[in-house]
PLY file of the C-alpha trace (Angstrom):
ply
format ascii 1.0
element vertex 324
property float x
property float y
property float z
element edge 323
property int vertex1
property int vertex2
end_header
50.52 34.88 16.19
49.53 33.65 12.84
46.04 31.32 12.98
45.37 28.53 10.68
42.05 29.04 11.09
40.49 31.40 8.78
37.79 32.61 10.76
34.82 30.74 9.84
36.74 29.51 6.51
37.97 26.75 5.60
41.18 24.92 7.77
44.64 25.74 6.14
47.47 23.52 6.19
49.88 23.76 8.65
52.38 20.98 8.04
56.28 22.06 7.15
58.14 25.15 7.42
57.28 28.26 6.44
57.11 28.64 2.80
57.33 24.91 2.28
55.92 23.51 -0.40
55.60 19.37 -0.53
57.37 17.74 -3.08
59.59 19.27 -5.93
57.54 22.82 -5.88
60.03 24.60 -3.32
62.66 24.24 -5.36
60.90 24.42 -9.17
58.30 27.79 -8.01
60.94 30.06 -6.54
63.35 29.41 -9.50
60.88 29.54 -12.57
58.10 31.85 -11.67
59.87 34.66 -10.85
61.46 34.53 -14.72
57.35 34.45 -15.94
55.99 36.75 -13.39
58.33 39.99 -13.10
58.20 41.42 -9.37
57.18 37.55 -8.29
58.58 36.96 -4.71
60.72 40.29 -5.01
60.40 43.12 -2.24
56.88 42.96 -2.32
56.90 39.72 -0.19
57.88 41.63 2.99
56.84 45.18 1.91
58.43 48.73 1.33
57.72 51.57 4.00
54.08 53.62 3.16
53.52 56.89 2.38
50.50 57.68 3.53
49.22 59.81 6.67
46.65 57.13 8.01
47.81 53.17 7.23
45.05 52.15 4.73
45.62 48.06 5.89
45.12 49.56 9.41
41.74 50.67 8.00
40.50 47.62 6.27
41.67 44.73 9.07
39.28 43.26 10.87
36.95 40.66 11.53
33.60 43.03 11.63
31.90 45.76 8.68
33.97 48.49 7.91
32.52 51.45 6.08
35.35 51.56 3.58
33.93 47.88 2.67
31.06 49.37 0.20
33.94 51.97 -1.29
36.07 48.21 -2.16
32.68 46.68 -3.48
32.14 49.52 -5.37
35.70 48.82 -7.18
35.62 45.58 -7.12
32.48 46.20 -9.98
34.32 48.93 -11.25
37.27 46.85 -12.48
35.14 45.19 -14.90
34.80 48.92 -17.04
38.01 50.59 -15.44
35.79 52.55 -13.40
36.63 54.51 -9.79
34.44 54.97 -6.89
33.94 58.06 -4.79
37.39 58.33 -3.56
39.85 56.20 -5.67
40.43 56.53 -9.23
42.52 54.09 -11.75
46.09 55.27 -12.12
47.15 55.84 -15.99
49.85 54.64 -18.17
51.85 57.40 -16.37
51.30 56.55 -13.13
51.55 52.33 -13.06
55.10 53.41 -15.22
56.34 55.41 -12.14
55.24 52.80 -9.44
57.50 50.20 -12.29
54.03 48.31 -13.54
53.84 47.85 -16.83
49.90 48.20 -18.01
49.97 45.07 -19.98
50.44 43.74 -16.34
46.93 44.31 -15.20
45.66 41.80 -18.01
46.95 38.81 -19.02
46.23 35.72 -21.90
44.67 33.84 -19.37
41.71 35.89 -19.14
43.62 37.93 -15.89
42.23 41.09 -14.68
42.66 43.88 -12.37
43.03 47.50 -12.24
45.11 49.63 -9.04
43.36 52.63 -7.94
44.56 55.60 -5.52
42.66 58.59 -3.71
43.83 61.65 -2.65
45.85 60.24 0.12
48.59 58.30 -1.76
46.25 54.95 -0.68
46.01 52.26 -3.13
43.63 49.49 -4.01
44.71 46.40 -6.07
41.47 45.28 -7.46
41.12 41.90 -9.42
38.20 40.89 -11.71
36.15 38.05 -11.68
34.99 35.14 -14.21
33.62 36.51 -17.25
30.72 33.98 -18.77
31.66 33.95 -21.91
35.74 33.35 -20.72
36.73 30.05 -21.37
40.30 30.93 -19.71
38.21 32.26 -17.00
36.12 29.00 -16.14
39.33 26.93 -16.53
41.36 28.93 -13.70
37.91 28.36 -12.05
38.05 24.71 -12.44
41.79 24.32 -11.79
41.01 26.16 -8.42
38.37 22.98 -7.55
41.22 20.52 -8.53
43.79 22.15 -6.59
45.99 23.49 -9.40
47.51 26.47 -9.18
46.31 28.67 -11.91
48.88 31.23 -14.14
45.96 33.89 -12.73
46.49 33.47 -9.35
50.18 33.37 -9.70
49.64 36.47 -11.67
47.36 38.31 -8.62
50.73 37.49 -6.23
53.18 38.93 -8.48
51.03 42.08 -9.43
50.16 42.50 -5.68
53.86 41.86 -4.65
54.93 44.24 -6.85
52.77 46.99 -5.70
53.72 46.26 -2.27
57.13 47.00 -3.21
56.62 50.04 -4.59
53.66 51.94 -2.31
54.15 50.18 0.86
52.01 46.78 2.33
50.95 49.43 5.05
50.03 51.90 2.14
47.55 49.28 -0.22
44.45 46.89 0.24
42.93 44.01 -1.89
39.52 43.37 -3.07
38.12 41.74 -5.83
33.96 39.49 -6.17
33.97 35.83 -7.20
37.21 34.46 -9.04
38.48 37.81 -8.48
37.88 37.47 -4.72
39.86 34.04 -4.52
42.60 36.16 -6.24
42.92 39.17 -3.80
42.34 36.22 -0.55
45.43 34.48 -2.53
47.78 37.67 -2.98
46.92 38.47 0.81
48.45 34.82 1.58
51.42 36.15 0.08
51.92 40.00 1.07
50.03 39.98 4.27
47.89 43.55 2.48
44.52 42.97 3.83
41.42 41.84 1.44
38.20 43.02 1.69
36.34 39.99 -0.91
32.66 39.63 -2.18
31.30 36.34 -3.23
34.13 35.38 -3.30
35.84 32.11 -5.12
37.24 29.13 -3.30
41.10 28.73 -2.74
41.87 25.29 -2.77
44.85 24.11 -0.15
47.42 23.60 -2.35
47.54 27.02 -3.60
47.22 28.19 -0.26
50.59 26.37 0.14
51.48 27.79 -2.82
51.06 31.45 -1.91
52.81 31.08 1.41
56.15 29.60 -0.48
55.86 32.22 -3.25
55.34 35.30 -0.44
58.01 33.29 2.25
55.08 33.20 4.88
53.26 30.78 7.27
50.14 29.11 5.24
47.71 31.29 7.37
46.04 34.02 8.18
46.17 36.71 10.63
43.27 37.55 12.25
40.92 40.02 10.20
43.23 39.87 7.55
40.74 38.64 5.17
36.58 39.38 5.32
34.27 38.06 2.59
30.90 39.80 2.35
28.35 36.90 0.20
25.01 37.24 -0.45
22.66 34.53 1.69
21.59 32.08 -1.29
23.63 33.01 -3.99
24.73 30.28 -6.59
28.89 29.87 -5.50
28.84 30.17 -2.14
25.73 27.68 -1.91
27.79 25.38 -4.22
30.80 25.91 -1.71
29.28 25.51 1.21
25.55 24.71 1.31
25.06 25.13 4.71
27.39 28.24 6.03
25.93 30.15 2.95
22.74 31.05 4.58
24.94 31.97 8.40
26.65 34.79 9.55
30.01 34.11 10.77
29.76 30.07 9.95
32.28 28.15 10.13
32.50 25.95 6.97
31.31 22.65 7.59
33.01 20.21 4.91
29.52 19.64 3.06
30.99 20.15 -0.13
34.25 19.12 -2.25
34.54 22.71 -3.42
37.26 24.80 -2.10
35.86 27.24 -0.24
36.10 30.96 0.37
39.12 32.39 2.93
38.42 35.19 5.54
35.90 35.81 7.98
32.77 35.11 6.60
29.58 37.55 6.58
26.33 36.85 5.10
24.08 39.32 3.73
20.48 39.13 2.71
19.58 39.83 -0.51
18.07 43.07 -1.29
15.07 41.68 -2.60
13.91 38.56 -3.14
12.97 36.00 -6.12
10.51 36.82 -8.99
8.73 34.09 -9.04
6.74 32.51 -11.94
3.69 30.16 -11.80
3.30 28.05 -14.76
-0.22 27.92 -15.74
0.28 24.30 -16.46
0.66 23.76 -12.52
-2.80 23.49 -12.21
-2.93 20.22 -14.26
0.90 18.52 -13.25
2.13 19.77 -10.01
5.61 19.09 -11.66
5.44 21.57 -13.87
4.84 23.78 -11.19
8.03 22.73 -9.58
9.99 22.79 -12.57
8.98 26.05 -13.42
10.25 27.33 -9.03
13.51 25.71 -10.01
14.19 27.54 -12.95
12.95 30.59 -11.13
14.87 30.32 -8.23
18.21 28.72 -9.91
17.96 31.87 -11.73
17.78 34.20 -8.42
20.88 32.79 -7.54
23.19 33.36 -10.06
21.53 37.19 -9.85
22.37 37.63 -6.66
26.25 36.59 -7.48
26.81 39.34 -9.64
28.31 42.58 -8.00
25.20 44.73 -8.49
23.36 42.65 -6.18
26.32 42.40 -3.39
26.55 46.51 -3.33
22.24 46.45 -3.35
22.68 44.04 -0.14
25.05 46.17 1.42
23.17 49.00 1.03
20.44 47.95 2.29
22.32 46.53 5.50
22.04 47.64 8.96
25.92 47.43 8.88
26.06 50.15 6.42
23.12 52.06 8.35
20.79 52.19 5.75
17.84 50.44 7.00
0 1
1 2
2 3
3 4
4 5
5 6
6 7
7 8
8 9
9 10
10 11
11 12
12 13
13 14
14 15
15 16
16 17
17 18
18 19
19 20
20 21
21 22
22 23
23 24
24 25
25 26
26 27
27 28
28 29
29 30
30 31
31 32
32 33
33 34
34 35
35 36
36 37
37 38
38 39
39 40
40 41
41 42
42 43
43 44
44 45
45 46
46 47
47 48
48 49
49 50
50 51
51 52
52 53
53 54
54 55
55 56
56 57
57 58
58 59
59 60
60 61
61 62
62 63
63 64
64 65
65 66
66 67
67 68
68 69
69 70
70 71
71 72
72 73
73 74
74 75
75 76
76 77
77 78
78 79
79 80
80 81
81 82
82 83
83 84
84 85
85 86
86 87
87 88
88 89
89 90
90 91
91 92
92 93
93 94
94 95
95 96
96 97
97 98
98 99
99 100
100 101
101 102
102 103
103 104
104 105
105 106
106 107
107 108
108 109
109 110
110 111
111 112
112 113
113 114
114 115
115 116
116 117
117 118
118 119
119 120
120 121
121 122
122 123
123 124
124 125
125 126
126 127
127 128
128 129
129 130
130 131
131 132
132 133
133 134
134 135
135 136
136 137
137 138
138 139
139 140
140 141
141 142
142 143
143 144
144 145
145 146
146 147
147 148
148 149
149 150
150 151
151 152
152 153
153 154
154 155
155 156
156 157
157 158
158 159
159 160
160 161
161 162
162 163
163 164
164 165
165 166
166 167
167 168
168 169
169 170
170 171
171 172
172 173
173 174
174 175
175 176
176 177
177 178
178 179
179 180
180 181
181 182
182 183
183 184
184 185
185 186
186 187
187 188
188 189
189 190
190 191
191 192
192 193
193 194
194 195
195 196
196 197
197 198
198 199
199 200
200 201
201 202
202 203
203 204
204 205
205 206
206 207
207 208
208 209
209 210
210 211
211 212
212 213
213 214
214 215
215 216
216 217
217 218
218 219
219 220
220 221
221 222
222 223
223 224
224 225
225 226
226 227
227 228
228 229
229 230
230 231
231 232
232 233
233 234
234 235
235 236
236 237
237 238
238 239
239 240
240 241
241 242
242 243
243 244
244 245
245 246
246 247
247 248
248 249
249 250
250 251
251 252
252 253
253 254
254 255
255 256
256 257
257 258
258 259
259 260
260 261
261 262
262 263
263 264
264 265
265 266
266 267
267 268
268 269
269 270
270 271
271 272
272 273
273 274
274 275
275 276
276 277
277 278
278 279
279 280
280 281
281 282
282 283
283 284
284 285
285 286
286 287
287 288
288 289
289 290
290 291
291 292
292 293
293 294
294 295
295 296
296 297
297 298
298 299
299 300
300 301
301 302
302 303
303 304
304 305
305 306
306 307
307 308
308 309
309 310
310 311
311 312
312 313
313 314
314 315
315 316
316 317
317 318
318 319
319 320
320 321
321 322
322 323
């Protein structure tokens, strides 16, 4: 039974049939993506058999820690430099040619990024990047994300993933990705049903929720343990998304901010160590400064603790990785 609950995310829409899309969409996605997107909505959307000896989705669903989840964190940095972890290593040219992905696939002019990994097994990772600062294209998929547009990168993430899915197997293949990059591999789940494992992660906004159900000819929901974002208590997006649930384990989200907010079960961890804090000397004659100079300190621990460093530091220093 599909939910449309999200597990301590936010509510999905439920309204129409599956795949539906309100208005014109149905009729205009289906018909022009597909022509932009190569693999969009093809075989992918219901899934080739696996190859595998052990399913690999079988291994990442669920709504508590796996261990695998520090392996996916540990790409989902990686895909920034093209880097593997200790088990899964980015395919070549060669090797995306033979699954039929083209490498200029795994980029894209709207600042789209990802890399697909495999380990000895014939298992495969889709990992998807997140903003880059200095990306203009990056911070506008961002912001078309908090209007509820759906942005060419997360149409992109569904083709990409679709296409994979075709070709190794949904069974075979898991998502991942940390902030934008985690709304994109929570969006390609919507439409493959391959589990994602995300980390401070990016909102998904309703619409392309509804979006990625039409495009992937699914329910707009989520199967239970199908999605499970790991975010660092405090850190700057989640606090922006949800204020409250950011500091909770498990938390539902509780509408306290017009952010979209992040899909999946939701599980907080604390920060590996805590702010650095600077008094300003001037303190002593204008408490303001003093709280001016906390803000800046603190504003400044937050964004720290969004980058993918400090997620993998957290999770290492969990008791759900046993390293306490």
């Amino acid at each position: 039974q599909r939910s449309t609950s999200n597990e301590g995310g936010s509510s999905l829409p439920t309204s129409g049939r599956p795949g539906q899309l309100p208005g014109q969409l149905p009729g205009l996605l289906p018909g022009l993506l597909p022509g932009l997107f190569p693999g969009l909505g093809g075989p992918g959307s219901l899934g080739a058999n696996g190859t595998a000896d052990e399913s690999l989705a079988d291994e990442v669903r669920g709504t508590r820690p796996h261990q695998i989840d520090l392996e996916l964190a540990q790409l989902s940095q990686g895909v920034y430099a093209g880097k593997g972890s200790t088990h899964f290593e980015p395919l070549d040219a060669a090797a995306l040619e033979h699954l039929g992905i083209a490498p200029r696939s795994l980029t894209g002019p709207g600042g789209f990024q990802a890399n697909i990994y495999r380990d000895d097994e014939g298992r495969y990772v889709l990992a998807f990047a997140g903003t880059d600062p200095s990306s203009v294209s990056d911070w506008g998929a961002n912001a078309q994300q908090g209007l509820g547009g759906l942005s060419t990168q997360h149409v992109q993430a569904i083709a990409l993933a679709q296409h994979l899915a075709g070709a190794v197997g949904r069974d075979n293949m898991a998502l991942t990705g940390h902030s934008l990059g985690g709304g994109l591999a929570s969006t390609a789940s919507l439409a493959t049903d391959v589990p994602a494992v995300t980390f401070n992660a990016a909102g998904v906004h309703p619409n392309t929720v509804l979006a990625a159900a039409a495009l992937g000819h699914r329910d707009p929901g989520l199967e239970p343990g199908q999605v499970r974002n790991y975010h660092v208590r405090g850190e700057i997006l989640t606090t922006l998304q949800n204020p409250l649930g950011s500091f909770v384990d498990h938390a539902p989200f509780l509408g306290d901010s017009v952010l979209p907010n992040a899909l999946g079960t939701q599980i907080a961890l604390d920060p590996a160590k805590g702010p650095d804090l600077h008094p300003s000397p001037w303190s002593l004659v204008s408490p303001v400064a003093g709280v001016v100079d906390t803000a800046i300190d603190l504003g400044g621990y937050a964004i720290s603790q969004h980058q993918a460093p400090s997620v993998i530091e957290a999770m290492q220093a969990s008791e759900y990785f046993g390293k306490n």
